[in-house]
C-alpha positions in Angstrom: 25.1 -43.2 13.1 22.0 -42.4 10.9 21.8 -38.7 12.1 25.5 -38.5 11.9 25.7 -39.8 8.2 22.3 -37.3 7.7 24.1 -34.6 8.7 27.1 -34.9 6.5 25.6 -35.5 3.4 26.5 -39.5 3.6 23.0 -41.2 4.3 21.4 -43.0 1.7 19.0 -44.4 4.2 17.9 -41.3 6.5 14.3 -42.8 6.0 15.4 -45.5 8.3 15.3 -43.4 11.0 13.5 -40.0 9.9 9.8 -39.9 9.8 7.4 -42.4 12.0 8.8 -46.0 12.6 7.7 -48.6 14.4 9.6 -49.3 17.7 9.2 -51.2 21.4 6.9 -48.9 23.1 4.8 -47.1 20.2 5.9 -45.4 17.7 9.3 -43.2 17.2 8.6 -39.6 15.6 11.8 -38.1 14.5 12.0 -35.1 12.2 15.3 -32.7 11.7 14.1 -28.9 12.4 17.5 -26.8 14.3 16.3 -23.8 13.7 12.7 -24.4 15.7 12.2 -22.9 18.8 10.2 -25.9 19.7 8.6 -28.8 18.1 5.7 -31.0 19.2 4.0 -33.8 17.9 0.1 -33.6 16.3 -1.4 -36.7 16.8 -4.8 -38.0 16.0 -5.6 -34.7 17.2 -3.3 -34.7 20.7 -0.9 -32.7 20.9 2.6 -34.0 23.0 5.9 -32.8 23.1 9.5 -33.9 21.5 13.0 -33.7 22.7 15.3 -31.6 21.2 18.9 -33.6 20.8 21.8 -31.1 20.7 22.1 -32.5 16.7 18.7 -30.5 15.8 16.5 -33.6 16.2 13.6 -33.5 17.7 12.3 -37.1 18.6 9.4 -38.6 20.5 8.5 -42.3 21.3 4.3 -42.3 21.6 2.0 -45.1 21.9 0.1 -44.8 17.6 -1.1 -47.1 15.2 -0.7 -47.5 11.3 -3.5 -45.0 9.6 -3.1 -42.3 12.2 -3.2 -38.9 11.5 0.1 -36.6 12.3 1.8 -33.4 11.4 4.6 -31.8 13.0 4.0 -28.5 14.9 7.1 -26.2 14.5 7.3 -22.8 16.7 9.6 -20.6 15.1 12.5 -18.3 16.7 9.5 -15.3 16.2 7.2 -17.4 17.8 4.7 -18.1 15.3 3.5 -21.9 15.1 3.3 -24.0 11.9 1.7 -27.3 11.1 3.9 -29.4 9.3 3.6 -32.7 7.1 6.7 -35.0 8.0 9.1 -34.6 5.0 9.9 -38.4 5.6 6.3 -39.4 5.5 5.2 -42.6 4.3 1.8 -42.3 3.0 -0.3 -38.9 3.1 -3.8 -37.6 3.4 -5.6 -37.4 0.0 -5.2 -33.3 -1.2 -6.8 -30.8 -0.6 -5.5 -32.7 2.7 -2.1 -32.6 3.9 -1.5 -34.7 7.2 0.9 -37.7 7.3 -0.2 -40.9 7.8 1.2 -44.0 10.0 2.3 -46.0 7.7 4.2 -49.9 7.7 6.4 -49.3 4.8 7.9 -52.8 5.2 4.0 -54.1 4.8 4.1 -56.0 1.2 5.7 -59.6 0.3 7.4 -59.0 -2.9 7.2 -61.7 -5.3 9.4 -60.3 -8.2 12.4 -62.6 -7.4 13.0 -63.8 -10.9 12.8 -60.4 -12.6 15.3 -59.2 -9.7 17.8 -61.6 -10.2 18.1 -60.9 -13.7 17.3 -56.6 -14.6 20.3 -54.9 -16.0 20.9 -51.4 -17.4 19.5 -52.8 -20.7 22.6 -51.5 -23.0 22.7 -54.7 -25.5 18.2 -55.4 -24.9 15.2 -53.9 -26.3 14.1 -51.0 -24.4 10.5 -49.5 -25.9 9.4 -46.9 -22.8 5.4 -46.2 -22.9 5.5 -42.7 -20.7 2.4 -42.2 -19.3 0.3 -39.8 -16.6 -0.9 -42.3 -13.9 -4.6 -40.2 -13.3 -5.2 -39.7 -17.4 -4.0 -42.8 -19.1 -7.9 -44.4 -18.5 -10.5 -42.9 -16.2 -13.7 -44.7 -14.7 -16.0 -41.7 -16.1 -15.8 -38.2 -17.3 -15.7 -36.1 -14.0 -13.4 -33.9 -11.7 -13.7 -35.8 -9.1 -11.3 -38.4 -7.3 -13.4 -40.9 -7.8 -12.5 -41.3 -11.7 -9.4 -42.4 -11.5 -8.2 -46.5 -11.2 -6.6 -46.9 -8.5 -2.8 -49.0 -8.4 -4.1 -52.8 -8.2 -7.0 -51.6 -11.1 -4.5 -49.9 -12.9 -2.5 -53.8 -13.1 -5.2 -54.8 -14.8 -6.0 -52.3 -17.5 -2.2 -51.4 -18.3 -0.5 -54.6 -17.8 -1.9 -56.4 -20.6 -2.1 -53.2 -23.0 1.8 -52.9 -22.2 2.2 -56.2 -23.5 0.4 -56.9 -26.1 1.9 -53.7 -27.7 5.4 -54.5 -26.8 6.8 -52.2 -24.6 10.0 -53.1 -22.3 8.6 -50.4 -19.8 6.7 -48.1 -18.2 7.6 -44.5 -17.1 5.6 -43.2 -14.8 5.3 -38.9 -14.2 5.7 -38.3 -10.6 4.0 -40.3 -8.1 5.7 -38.5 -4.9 3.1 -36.9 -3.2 1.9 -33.2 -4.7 -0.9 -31.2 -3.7 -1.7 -29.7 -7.4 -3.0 -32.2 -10.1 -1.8 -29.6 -12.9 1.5 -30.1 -11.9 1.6 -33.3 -13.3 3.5 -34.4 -10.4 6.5 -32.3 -11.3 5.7 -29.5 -7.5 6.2 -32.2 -5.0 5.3 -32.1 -0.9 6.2 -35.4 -0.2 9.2 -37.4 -1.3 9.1 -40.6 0.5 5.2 -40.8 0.2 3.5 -42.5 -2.9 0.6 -39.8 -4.1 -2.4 -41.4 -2.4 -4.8 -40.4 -5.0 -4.8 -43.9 -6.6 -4.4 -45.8 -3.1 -1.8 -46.7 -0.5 1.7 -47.6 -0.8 1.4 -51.8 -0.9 -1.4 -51.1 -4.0 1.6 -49.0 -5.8 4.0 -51.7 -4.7 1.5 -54.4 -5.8 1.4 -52.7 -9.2 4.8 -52.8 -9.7 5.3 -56.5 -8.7 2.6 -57.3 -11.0 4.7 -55.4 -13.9 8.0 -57.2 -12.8 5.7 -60.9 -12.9 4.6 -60.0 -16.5 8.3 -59.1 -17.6 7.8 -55.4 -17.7 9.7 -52.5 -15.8 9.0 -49.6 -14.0 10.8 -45.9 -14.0 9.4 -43.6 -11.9 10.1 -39.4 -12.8 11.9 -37.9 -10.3 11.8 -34.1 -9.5 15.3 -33.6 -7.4 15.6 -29.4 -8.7 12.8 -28.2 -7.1 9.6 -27.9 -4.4 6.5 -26.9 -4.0 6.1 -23.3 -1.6 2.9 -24.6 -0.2 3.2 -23.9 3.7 2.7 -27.5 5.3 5.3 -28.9 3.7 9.5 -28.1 3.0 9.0 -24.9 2.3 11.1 -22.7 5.2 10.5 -26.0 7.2 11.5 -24.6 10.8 11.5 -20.9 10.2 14.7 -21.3 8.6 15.7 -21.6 5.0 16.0 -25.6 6.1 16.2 -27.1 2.5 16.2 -23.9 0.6 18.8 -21.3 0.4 19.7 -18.8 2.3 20.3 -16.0 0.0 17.0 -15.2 -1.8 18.3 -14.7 -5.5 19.3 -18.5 -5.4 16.2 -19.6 -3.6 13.2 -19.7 -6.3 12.6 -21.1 -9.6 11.1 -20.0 -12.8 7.9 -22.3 -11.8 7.2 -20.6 -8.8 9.0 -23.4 -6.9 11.8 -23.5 -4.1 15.0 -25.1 -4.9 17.0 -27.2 -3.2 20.4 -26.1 -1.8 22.3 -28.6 -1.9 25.5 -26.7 -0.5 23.7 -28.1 2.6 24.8 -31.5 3.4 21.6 -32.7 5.1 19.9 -31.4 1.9 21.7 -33.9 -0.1 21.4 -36.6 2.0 17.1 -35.7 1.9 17.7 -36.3 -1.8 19.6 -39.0 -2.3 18.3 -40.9 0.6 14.6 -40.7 -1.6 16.2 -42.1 -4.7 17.6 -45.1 -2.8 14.2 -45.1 -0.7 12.1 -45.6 -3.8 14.7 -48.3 -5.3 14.8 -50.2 -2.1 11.5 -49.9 -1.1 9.3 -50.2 -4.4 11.8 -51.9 -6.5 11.4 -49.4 -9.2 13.9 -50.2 -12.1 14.5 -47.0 -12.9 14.3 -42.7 -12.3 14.3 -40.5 -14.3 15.9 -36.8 -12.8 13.7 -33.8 -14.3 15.4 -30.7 -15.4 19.0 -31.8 -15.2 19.6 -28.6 -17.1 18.8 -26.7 -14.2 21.3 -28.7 -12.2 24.1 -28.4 -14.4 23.7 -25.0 -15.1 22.2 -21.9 -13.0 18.7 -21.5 -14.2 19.1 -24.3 -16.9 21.0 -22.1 -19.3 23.8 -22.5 -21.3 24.6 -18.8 -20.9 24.3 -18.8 -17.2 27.6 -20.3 -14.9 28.1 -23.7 -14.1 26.2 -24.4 -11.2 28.8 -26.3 -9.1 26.7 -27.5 -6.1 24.0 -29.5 -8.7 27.1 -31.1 -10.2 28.0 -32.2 -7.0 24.6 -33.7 -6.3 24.3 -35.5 -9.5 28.3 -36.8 -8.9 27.8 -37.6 -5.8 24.4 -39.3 -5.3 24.6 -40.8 -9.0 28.3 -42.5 -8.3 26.5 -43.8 -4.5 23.2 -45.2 -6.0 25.4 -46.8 -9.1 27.8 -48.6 -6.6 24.9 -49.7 -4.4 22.6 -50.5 -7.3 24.3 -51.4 -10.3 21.6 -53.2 -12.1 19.3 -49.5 -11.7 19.2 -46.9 -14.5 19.7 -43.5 -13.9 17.8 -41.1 -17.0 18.8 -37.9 -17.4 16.2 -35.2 -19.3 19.0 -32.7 -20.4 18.8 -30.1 -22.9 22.5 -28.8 -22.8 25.2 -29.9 -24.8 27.0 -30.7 -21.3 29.4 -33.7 -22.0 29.9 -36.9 -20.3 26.3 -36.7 -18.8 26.5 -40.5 -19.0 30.0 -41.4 -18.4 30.8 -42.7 -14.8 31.4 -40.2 -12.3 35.4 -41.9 -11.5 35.8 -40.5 -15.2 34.7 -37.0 -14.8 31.0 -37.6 -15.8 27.9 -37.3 -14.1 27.3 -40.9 -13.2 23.8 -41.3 -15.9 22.8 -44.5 -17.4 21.2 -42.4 -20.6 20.5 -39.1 -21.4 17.2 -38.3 -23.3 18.3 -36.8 -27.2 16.6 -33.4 -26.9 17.9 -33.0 -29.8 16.7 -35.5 -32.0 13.5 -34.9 -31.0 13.1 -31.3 -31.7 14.8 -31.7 -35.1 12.6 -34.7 -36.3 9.5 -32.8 -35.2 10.6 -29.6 -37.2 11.6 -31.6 -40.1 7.8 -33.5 -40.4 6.3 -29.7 -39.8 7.9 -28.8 -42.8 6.1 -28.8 -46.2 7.3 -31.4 -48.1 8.6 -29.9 -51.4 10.5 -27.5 -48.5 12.4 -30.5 -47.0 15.4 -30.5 -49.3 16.4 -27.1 -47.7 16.0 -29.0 -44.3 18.0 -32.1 -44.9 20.0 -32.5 -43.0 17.4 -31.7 -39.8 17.0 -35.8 -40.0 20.4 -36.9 -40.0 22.2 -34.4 -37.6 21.6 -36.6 -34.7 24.2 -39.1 -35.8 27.2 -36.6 -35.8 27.1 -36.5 -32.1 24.9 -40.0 -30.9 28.2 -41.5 -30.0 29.2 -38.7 -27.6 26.9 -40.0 -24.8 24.3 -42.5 -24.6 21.0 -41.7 -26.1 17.2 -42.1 -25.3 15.2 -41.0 -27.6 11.8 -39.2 -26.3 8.6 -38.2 -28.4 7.5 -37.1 -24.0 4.8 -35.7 -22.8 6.5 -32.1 -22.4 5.9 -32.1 -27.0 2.3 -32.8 -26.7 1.1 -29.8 -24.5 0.7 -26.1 -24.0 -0.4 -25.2 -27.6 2.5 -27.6 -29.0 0.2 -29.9 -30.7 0.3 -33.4 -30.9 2.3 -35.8 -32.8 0.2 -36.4 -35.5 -1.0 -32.6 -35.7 2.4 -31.5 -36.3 2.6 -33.1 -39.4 2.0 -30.8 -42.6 -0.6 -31.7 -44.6 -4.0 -32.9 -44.6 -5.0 -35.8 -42.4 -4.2 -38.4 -44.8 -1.0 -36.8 -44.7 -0.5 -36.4 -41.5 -1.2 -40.1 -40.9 1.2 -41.4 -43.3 4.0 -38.9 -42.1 3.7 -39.9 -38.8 4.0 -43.6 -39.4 7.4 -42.5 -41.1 8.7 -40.8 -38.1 7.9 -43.3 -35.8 9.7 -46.0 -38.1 12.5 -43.7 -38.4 12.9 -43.7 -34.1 12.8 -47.2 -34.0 15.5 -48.0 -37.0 17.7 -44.8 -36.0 20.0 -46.4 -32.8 19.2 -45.6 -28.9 16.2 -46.6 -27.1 13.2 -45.3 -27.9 10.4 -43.4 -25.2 6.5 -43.0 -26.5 4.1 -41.0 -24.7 0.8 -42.6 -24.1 -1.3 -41.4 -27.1 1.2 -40.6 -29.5 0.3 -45.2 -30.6 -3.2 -43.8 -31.6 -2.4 -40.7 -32.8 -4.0 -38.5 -30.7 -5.8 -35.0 -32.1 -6.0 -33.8 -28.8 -3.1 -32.2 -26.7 -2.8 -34.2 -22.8 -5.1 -32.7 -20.7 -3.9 -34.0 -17.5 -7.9 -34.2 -16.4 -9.5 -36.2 -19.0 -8.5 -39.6 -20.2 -6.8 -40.1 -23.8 -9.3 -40.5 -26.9 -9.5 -44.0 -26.6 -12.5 -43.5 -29.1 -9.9 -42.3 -32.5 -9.6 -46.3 -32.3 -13.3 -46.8 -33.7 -11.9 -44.7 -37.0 -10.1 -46.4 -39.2 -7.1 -44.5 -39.8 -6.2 -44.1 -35.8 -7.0 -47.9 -35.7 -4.5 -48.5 -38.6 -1.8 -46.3 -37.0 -2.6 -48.1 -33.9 -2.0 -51.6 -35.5 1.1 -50.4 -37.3 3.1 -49.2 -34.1 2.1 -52.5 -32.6 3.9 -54.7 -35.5 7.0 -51.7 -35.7 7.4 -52.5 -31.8 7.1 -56.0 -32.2 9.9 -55.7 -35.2 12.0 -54.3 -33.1 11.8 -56.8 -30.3 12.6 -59.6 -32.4 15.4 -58.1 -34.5 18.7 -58.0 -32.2 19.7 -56.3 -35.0 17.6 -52.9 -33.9 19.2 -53.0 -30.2 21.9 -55.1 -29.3 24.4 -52.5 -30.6 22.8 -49.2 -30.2 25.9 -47.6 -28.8 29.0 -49.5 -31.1 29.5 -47.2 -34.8 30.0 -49.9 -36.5 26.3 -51.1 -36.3 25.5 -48.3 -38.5 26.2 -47.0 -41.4 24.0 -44.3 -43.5 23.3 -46.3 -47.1 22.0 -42.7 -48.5 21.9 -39.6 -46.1 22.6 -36.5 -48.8 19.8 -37.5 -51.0 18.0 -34.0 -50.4 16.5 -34.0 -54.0 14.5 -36.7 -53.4 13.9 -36.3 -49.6 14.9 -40.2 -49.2 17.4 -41.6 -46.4 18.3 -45.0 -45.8 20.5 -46.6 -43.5 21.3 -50.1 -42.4 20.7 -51.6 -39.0 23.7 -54.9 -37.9 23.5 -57.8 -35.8 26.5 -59.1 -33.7 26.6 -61.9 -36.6 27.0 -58.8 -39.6 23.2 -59.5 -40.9 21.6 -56.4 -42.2 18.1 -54.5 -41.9 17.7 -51.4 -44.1 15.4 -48.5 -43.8 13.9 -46.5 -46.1 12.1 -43.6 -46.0 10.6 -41.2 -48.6 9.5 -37.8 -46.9 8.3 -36.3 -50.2 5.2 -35.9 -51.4 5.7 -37.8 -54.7 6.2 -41.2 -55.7 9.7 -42.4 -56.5 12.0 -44.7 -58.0 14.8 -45.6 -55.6 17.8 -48.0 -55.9 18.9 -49.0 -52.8 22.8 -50.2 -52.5 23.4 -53.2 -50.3 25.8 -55.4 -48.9 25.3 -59.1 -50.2 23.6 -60.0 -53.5 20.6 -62.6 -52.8 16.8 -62.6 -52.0 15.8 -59.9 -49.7 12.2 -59.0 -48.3 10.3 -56.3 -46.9 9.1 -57.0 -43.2 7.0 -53.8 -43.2 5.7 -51.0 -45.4 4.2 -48.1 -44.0 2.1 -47.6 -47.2 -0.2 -51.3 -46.9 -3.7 -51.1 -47.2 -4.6 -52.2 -44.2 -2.2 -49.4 -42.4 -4.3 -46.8 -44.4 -1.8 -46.9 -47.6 -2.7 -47.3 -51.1 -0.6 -50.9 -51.1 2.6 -49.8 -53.2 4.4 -52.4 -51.6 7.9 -54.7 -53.0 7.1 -57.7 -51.8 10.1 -60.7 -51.9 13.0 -58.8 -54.3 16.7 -60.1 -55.1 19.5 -57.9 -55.4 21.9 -57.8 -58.2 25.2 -56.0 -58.5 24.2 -55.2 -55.3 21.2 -53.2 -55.8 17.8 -53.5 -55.0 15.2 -51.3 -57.5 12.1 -49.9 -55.2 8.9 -48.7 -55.3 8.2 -46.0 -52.6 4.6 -44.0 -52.3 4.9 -40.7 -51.1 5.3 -40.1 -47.4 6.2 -43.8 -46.8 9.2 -46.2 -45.7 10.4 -49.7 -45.5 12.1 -52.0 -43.7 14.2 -54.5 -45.7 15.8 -57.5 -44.6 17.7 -60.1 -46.3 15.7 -63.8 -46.5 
């Protein structure tokens, strides 16, 4: 029934009978290879021989024990033999190493109940995502060797607590399916049912992950369904055949160097989806996030290229399966197109998504604070654009990893001026992610305001925090997070227009905007930001007369301003006279 469904492009569960399973007798090695000449089993060094089924199965029963040592050894139609990792392995030797491992997948005792029975898609909560690389968050000690990194249950520890105690809902992880190259991030993966075992085995990432769901916090793992890594041992023209890959060459390779996946091949989609419900069932993530959706919506990822109608069919087709069987997991889509209905349900013509990452947003705030500030009245509009369209799908938005790399700066580097400059700008642009509606994704670095692009290889510069500025940023992202947990006002409407409503958004002379924020009860929190580079005047219009104060301003001393603050105010004619320092903003509520 498995292989059947497998074959067909139906199985959501192929790892159930795929790969190395315990079974009466020993172990049962299956692996799906119908253009082999013949396939044997490698193990602990033996070799022994499988049964072909007339399906294209090869399958052996063998006497084995968890932690053995296994590949698959394929002999081609031309004769020519090739060790193979199991593309449904479990757990995998530690790179430059690539043998499957005997693994019990079913091994750990989950005690997550109470954050099961209650995880949703999140659409009226807080959601504050801290993305972060697994080997480079912290390290044990500056070296290039394995032995730096934490490993899962150490990584509990350290991140756990430093999740909560800066309020974040969740953590995104970058790829944790096996890959043989630490500087691809993750993103050129061998295996896709095997946890990277860099940082340990599969019950320490599963361990991890309960210990996030115990403290209240979820888990989103990056998933990389476009694309795979050429290495030899591993999917890459799997039986001498163009198994996962397609057949005619101009549609088999990426851009990266990387194979992609054909999935006008049923079996190929069933790989796939099967290892999105895999990592959902077995590892209870909350949450994956599909890299380069672009590429699957469009040949090559661009808008001038055709549609590519074989992606689509993967993303309708596994998305409207996984949302059916899992309706309390979010699907995240990183999508640069202007595709519509990423995030509507696939029975209405959409894609099936959960949210879509606002590529746009983010490249238009980050061009706005590069801009010299008596140059930002030409660019206006740069910081209110996003609203024209944020009600056409539903909207992450991402300050990611990908911004901080390859010569792109970081955050706080992007920001024109000199570093006192750059310090106060960024705390504006942060405030302005967290008042503008969708949720909101940091990377891990941009809280302290890194000087240093990610280098994948070294840990962040945990040390900025002795300096008083970094500290101060550090301390002010903590209380805007916190803000926004407690204000339902922030998120419980992110996606309903008449939440918002711009209070000043043309007010390119001054390089001020303001906008107000509503609870389900009609109370108001307005934001106020002033991107020049001079002090300024401002009435601000509200809604209801009365006494009003200021729950945070950027520009207090002791988040590196000079203390122009407004302190408790009351509103007449419905009016409220401010006070903003250059490069500063406010957040406003009424008492």
């Amino acid at each position: 029934m498995i292989i059947n469904e497998f074959l067909e492009g139906q199985s959501l569960t192929a790892y159930e009978y795929f790969g190395a399973h315990f079974v009466d007798g020993g172990v049962r090695f299956a692996t799906y290879a119908p253009n082999a000449r013949n396939v044997t089993l490698m193990l602990n060094g033996g070799e022994y021989e499988m049964t072909r089924l007339d399906c294209g199965v090869w399958e052996t029963v063998h006497p084995a024990n968890a932690g053995d040592i296994y590949q698959f050894i394929i002999t081609t139609q031309a004769l020519q033999k090739h060790y193979r990792s199991d593309p449904f392995a479990f757990y995998s030797e530690v790179r430059p190493k690539n043998a499957s491992i005997i693994y019990d997948i079913n091994c750990h005792e989950w005690h997550d109940g109470q954050w099961m029975s209650k995880r949703d898609k999140c659409y009226d909560k807080p959601m504050n995502i801290y993305e972060m690389h697994f080997g480079s968050w912290r390290t044990k000690f500056d070296s290039e060797n394995d032995d730096r990194f934490y490993t899962y249950d150490e990584m509990a520890e350290l991140l756990i607590p430093y999740v909560k105690d800066m309020g974040y809902t969740h953590i995104e992880i970058m790829p944790l399916t096996e890959h043989p190259y630490d500087g691809s991030w993750g993103y050129q993966v061998t295996g896709y049912y095997s946890a990277t075992s860099r940082y340990g085995d599969p019950a320490g990432l599963m361990r991890f992950i309960d210990a996030c769901h115990q403290a209240n916090i979820g888990v989103i793992l990056d998933f990389v369904p476009v694309h795979f890594v050429t290495d030899f041992f591993a999917l890459h023209i799997y039986d001498g055949g163009f198994l996962f890959e397609s057949d005619r060459e101009e549609d088999r390779f990426s851009e990266w160097g990387t194979a992609l996946f054909d999935y006008s091949k049923p079996h190929v989609l069933s790989f796939v989806k099967s290892s999105i419900n895999f990592w959902i069932e077995k590892y209870h993530v909350d949450g994956l996030r599909y890299d380069a959706v672009a590429n699957l919506i469009f040949k090559h990822g661009r808008r001038d290229e055709p549609l590519n109608d074989t992606g689509i069919w993967f993303l309708k087709n596994t998305n409207y399966a996984i949302q059916k069987r899992h309706p309390d997991v979010m699907l995240f889509a990183e999508d640069s197109t202007d595709y519509t209905k990423v995030t509507a349900p696939v029975e209405f013509g959409g894609l099936g998504f959960d949210y879509k990452w606002d590529l746009g947003f983010m490249h238009d705030t980050i061009n706005y604070i590069k801009t010299p500030p008596y140059e930002r009245r030409a660019h206006h509009n740069k910081m209110t654009f996003s609203m024209s369209y944020f009600y056409n799908d539903l909207f992450i938005l991402p300050y990611s990893h990908d911004e901080v790399v390859h010569g792109k700066q970081t955050m706080l580097d992007k920001c024109f001026g000199s570093h006192e400059e750059k310090i106060a700008t960024i705390k504006c642009l942060y405030t302005f992610q967290f008042g503008h509606p969708g949720k909101k994704l940091n990377f891990m670095g941009n809280e302290i305001a890194e000087y240093m692009e990610w280098r994948p290889n070294k840990e962040l510069g945990w040390n900025l925090l002795t300096y008083p500025s970094h500290d101060s940023v550090h301390h002010y992202v903590k209380e805007l997070h916190h803000i926004y947990l407690n204000e339902p006002a922030l998120y419980e409407n992110d996606y309903n227009s008449g939440h918002f409503r711009w209070c000043d958004a043309n007010n390119s002379n001054q390089s001020i905007y303001a906008f107000i924020r509503r609870d389900n009860f009609g109370k108001g929190i307005y934001f106020v930001f002033n991107f020049s580079g001079l002090m300024q005047n401002y009435t601000l219009r509200v809604e209801q007369n009365g006494d009003y104060i200021e729950i945070l301003n950027s520009d207090k001393d002791i988040y590196a301003g000079s203390n122009c603050l407004n302190g408790d105010m009351r509103a007449f004619n419905f009016s409220l006279n401010l006070r903003l320092a250059p490069l500063s903003c406010a957040i406003i509520k009424q008492k």
